[in-house]
C-alpha positions as CSV (number, residue, x, y, z in Angstrom):
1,X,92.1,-86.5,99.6
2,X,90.8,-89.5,101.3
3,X,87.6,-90.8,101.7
4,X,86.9,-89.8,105.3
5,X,88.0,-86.0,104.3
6,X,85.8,-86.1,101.3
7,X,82.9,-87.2,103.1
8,X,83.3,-84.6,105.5
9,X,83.6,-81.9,103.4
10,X,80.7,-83.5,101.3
11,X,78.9,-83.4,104.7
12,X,80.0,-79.7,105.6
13,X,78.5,-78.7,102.1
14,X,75.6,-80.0,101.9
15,X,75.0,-78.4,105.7
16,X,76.0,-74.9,104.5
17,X,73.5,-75.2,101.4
18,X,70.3,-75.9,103.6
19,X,71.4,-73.8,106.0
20,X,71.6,-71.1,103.0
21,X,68.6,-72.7,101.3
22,X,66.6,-71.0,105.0
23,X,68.3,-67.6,105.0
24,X,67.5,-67.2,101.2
25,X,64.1,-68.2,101.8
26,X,63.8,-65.6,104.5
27,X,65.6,-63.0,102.2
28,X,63.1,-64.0,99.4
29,X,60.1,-63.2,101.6
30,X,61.1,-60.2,102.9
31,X,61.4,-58.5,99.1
32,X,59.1,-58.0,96.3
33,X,61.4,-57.0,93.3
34,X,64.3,-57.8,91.9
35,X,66.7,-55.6,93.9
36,X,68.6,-57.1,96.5
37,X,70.6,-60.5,98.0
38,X,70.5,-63.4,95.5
39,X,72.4,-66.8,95.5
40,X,72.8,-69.8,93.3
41,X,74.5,-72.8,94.1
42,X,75.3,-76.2,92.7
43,X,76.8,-79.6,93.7
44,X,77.4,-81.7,91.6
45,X,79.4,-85.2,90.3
46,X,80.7,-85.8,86.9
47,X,82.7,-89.0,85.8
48,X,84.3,-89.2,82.5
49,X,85.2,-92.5,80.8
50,X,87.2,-92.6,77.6
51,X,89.0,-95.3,75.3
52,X,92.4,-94.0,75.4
53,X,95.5,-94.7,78.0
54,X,94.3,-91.4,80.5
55,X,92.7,-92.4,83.7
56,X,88.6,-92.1,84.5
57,X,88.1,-88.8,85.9
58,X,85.8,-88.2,88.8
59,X,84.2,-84.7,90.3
60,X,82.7,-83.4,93.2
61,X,82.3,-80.1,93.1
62,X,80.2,-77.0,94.9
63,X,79.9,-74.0,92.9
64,X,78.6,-70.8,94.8
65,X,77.1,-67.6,93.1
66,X,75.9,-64.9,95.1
67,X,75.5,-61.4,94.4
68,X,73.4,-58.3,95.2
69,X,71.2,-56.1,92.8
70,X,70.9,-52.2,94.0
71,X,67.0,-50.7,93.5
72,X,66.8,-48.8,90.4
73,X,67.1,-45.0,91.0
74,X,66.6,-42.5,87.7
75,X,67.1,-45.9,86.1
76,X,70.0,-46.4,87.1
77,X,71.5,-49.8,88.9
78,X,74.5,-51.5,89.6
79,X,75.4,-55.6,90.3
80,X,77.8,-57.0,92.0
81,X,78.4,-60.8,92.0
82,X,81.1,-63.2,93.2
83,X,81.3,-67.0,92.4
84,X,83.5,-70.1,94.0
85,X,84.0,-73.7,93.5
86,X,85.4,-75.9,95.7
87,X,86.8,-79.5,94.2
88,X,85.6,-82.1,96.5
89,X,86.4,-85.2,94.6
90,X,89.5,-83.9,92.3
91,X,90.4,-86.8,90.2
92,X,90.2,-84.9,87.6
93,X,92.4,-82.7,85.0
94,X,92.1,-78.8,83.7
95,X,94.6,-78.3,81.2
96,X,94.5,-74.7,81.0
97,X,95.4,-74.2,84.1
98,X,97.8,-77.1,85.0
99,X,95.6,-79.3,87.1
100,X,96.7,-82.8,86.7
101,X,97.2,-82.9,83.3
102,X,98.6,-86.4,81.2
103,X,97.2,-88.1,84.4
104,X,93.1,-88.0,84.0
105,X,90.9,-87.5,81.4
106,X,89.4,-83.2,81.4
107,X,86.8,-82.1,83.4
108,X,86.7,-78.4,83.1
109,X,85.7,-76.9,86.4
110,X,88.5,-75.9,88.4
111,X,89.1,-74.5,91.8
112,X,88.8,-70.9,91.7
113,X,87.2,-67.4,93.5
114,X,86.4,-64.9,91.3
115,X,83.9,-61.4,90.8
116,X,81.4,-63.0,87.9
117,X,79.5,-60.2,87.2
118,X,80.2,-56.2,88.3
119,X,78.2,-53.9,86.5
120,X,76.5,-50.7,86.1
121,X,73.4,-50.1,84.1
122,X,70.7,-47.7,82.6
123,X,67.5,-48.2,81.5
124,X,64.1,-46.6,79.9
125,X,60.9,-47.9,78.6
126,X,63.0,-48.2,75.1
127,X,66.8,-48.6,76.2
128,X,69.0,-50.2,78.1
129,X,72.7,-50.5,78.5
130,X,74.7,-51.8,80.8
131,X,79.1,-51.5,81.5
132,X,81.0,-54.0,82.7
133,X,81.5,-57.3,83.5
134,X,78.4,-59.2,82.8
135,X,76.5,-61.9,80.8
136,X,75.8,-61.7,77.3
137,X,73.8,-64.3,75.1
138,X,71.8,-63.7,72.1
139,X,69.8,-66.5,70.2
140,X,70.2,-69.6,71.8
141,X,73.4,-69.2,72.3
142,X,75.0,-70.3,69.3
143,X,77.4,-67.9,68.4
144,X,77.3,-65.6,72.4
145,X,76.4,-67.5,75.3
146,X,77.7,-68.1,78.9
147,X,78.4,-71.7,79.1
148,X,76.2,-72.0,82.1
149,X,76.9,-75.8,82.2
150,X,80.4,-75.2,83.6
151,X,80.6,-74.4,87.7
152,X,82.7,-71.0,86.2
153,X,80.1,-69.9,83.8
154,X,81.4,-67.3,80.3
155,X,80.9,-63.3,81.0
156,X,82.5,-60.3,79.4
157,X,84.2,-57.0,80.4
158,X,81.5,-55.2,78.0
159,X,79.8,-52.0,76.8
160,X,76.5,-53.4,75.5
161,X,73.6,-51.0,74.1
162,X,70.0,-52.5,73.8
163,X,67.6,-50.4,71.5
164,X,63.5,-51.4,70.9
165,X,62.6,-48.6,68.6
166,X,58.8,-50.4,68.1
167,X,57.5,-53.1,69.3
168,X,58.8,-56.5,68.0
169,X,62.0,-54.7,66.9
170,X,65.2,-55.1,69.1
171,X,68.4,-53.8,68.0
172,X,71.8,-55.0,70.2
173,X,74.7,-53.7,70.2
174,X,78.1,-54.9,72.1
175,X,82.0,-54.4,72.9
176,X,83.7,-56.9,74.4
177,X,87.6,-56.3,75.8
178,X,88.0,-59.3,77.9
179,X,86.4,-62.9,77.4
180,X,86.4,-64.1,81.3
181,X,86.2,-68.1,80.3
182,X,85.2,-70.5,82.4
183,X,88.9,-71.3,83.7
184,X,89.1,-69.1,86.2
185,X,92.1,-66.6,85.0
186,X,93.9,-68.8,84.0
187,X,92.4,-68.7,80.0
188,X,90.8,-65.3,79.9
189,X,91.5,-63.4,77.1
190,X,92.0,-59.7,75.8
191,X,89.9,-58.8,72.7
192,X,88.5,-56.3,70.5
193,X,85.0,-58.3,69.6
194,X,82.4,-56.4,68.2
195,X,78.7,-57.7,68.2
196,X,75.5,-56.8,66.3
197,X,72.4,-58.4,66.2
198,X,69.1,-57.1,65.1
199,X,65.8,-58.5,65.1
200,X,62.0,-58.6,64.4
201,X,59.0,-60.6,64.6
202,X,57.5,-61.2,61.2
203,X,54.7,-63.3,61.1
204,X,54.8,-66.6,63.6
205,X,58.4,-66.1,64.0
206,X,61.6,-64.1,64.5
207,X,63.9,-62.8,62.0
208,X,67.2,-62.4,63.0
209,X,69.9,-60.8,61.5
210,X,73.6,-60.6,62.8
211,X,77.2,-59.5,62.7
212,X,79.9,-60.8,65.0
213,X,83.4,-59.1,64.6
214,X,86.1,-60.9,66.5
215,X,89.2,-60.8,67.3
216,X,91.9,-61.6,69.9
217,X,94.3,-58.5,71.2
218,X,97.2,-59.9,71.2
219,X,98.9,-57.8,68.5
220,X,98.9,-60.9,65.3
221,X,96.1,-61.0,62.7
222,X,93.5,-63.2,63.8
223,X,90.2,-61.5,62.9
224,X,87.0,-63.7,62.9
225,X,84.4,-61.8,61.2
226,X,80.8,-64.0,60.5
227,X,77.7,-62.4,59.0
228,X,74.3,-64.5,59.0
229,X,70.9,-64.0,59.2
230,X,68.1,-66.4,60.7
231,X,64.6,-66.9,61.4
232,X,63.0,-69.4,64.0
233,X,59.1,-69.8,64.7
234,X,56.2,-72.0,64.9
235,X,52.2,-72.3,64.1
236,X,49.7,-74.3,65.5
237,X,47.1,-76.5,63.9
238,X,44.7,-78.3,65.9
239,X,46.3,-79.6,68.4
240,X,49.7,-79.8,67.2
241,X,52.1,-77.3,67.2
242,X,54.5,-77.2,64.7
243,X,58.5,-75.4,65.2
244,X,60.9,-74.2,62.1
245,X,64.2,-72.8,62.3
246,X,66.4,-72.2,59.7
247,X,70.1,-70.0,59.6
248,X,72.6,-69.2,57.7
249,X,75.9,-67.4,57.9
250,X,79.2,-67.2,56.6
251,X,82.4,-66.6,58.3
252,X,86.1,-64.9,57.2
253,X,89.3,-65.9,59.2
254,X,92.4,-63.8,59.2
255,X,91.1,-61.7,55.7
256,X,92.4,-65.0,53.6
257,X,90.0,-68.2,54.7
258,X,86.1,-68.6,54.2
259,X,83.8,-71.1,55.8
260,X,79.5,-71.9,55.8
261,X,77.0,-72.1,58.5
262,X,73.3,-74.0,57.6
263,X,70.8,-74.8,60.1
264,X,67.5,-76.5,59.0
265,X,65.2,-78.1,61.5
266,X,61.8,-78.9,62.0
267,X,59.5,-80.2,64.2
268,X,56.0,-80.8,66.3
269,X,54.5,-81.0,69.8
270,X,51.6,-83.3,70.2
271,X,50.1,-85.2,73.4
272,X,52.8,-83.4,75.7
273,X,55.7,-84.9,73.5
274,X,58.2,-82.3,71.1
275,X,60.2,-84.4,68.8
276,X,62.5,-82.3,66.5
277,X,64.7,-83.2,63.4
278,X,67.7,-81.1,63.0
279,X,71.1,-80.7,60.2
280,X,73.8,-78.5,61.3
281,X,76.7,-77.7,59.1
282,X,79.9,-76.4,60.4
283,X,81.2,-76.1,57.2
284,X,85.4,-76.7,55.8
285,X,87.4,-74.5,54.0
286,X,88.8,-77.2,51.6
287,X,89.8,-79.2,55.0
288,X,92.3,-76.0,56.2
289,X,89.7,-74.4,58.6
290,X,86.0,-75.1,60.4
291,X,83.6,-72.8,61.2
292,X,84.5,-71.7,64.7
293,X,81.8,-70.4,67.3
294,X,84.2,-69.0,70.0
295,X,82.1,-67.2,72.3
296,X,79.1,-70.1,72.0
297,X,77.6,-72.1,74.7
298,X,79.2,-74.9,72.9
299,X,78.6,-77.8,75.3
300,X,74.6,-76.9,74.0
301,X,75.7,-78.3,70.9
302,X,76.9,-81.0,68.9
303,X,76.3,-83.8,71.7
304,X,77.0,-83.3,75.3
305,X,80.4,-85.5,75.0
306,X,81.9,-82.2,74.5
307,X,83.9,-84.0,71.5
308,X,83.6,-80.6,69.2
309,X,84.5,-77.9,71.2
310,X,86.6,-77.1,68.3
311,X,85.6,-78.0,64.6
312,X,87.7,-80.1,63.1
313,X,89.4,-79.1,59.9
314,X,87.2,-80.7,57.8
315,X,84.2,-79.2,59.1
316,X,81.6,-81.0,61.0
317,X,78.1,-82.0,59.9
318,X,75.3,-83.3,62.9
319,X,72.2,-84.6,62.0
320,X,70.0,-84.9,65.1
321,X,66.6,-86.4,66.1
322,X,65.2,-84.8,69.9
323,X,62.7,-86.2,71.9
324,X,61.4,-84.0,74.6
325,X,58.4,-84.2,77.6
326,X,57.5,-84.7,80.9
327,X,57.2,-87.7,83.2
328,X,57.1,-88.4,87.3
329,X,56.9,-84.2,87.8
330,X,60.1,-83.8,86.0
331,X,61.2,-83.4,82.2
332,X,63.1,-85.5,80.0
333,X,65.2,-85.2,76.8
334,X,66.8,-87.7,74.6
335,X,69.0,-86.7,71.5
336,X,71.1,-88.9,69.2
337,X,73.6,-87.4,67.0
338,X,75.3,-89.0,64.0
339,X,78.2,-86.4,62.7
340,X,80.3,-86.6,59.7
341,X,83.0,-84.3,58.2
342,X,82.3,-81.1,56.0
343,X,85.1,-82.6,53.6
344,X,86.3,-85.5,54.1
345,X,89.9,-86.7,55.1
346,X,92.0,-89.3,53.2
347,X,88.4,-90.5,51.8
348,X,87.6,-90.9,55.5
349,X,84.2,-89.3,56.6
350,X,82.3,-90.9,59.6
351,X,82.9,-88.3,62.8
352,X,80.9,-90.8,65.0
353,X,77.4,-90.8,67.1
354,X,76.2,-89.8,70.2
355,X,73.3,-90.5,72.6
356,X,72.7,-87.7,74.9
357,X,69.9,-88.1,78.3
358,X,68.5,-85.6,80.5
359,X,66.3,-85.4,83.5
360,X,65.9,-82.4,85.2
361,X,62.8,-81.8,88.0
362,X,62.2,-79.2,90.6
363,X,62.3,-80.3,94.4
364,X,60.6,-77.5,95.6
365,X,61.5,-74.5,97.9
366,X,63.9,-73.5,95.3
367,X,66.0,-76.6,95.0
368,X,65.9,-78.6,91.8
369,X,67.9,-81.2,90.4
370,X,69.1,-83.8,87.4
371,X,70.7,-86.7,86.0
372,X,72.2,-86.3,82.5
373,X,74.5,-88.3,80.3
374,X,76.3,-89.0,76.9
375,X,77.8,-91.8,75.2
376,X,79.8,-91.1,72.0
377,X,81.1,-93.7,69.6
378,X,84.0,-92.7,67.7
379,X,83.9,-92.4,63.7
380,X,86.7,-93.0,61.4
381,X,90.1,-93.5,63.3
382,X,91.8,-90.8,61.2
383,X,90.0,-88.3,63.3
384,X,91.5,-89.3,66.1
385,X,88.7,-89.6,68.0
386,X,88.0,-92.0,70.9
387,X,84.4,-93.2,72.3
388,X,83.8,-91.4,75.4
389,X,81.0,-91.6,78.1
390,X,80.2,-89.0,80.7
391,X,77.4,-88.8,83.1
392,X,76.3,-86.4,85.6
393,X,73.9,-86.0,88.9
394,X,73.6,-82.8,91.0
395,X,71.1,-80.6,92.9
396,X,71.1,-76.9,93.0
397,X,69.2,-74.3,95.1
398,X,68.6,-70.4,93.5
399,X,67.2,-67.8,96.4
């Protein structure tokens, strides 16, 4: 595409957004609940950088969301939603579904049209379920999330039960037969996942306590089964505020291979500054196998470089220090990461660093928008890693 075309379309796009941004404003106003016409859409740029023979990738895409929430009768609803991106600026490759691929580096957010969410749910002043395609997270998004980052965001073809016998106590039930990834069709897959999570408030936090039965349907032996239990809170002295989290779990692949999960972190708010200090284990079975989080929001995680999608072999261990607050009406993050290996690989142990930066704000009428980026530097050259920068900018508008 040349740069006349792309300009135009850039041009086309950015008219079709504020000419949006006025009809959702008008559709806002005219309705007091959360029934009816709702849109979400996002523009934005991404370049990719990376010490290895592929070419820098460049993006410009336009992601549009818009769906449309029925009133509650009897408690009963319904949702139907449909989402596109357009590739503005396609110098960029998508392995998964062929886009490009040996030429640039990855930038997973392909061309596609697709129904996001389709639904039908039921609720009461202590249940709730809901069947079909829809989101699902639960706690942070560690282990289910919707990779929200990506311009085709994570759902599931799902039964999912939500139960608050008492207050504070929230039972969740789940089961997943289709994981609609953020690849368009071209990497969905058919499962048999169960999920159950329980919690409760206890004291100034939340316990949390979990079972996560996976497992692809495609006729092979390839369960994923991980049990944990967690508890995240904080307290407040003075005028600081301090936060606590800690988890564990444990995870069996395939009935034959066992692996560790350990969060501990800590941390404090003071003078309109959060500073946190984390260690994450993604622990190794004996170097064969690495915790795996396959339904996570993993891009959340583990540095914004996206270098551990998968854990390696070894396992992967990520020690982190967060600096978080607000400045010039917006708010900032910075995070560095220093990672090394569960267990360690021909004596080699150094996974590498990363510095990760955020700035989000709001522009007001319901556009916001953000500048974000990562630099890793690659550990010990047995793992095959390579230092790799990425930075974003984009604005989005919700109605």
């Amino acid at each position: 595409m040349n740069i006349l075309n792309k300009t135009q379309v850039l041009t086309y796009s950015l008219a079709a957004i504020t000419a949006q941004a006025a009809f959702g404003a008008a559709v806002a106003n005219a309705k007091d609940s959360k029934s009816g016409l709702y849109g979400d859409f996002r523009l934005r740029y991404e370049t990719v950088s990376q010490n290895n023979p592929l070419e820098d990738a460049d993006a410009l895409t336009l992601r549009s969301r818009v769906g449309y929430q029925t009133e509650k009768v009897e408690g009963f609803s319904a949702l139907i939603e449909v989402e596109n991106n357009i590739e503005i600026i396609d110098d960029f490759s998508v392995p998964p579904t062929g886009d490009r691929v040996g030429q640039f580096s990855v930038i997973a957010d392909p061309e596609f049209t697709e129904i996001d969410q389709a639904y039908v749910s039921y609720s009461n002043d202590t249940f709730k379920a809901k069947l079909g395609r829809q989101v699902i997270t639960l706690d942070g998004h560690r282990f289910v999330g919707h990779v929200g980052w990506r311009q085709d965001r994570q759902t599931f073809d799902a039964a999912v039960i939500n139960y608050t016998p008492s207050k504070g106590f929230n039972i969740n039930v789940a089961y997943i037969d289709k994981r609609n990834r953020i690849f368009s069709d071209e990497a969905d897959i058919d499962s048999q996942d169960l999920i159950f999570n329980t919690s409760y408030k206890l004291g100034n936090g939340k316990l949390v306590g979990y079972a996560y039965l996976l497992e692809v349907d495609n006729g092979t032996d390839n369960s994923l089964d991980t049990y944990g239990i967690s508890y995240t809170g904080s307290t407040k002295i003075g005028d600081t505020k301090y936060l606590y989290a800690a988890e564990y779990a444990t995870q069996e692949a395939n009935d034959t291979s066992d692996a560790d999960y350990l969060l501990l972190e800590g941390g404090a708010s003071f003078s309109g500054i959060t500073a946190k200090l984390g260690y994450e284990v993604l622990g190794s079975d004996s170097g064969q196998r690495g915790f795996a989080t396959p339904l996570a929001t993993l891009h959340k995680f583990n540095g914004w470089a996206d270098i551990f999608l998968g854990t390696p072999a070894q396992g992967l261990e990520d020690t982190y220090l967060t600096l978080s607050g607000k400045a010039a009406g917006g708010k900032w993050v910075a995070t560095y990461h220093d990672f090394s290996s569960d267990t360690s690989l021909n004596g080699a142990s150094d996974l590498g660093s990363e510095l990760n930066l955020l700035y989000t704000r709001k522009l007001g009428d319901g556009f916001s928008g953000g500048l974000k980026f990562a630099d890793y530097d690659a550990g010990d050259s047995v793992f095959g890693k390579v230092d790799t920068r990425k930075a974003w900018a984009w604005v989005s508008y919700k109605f």
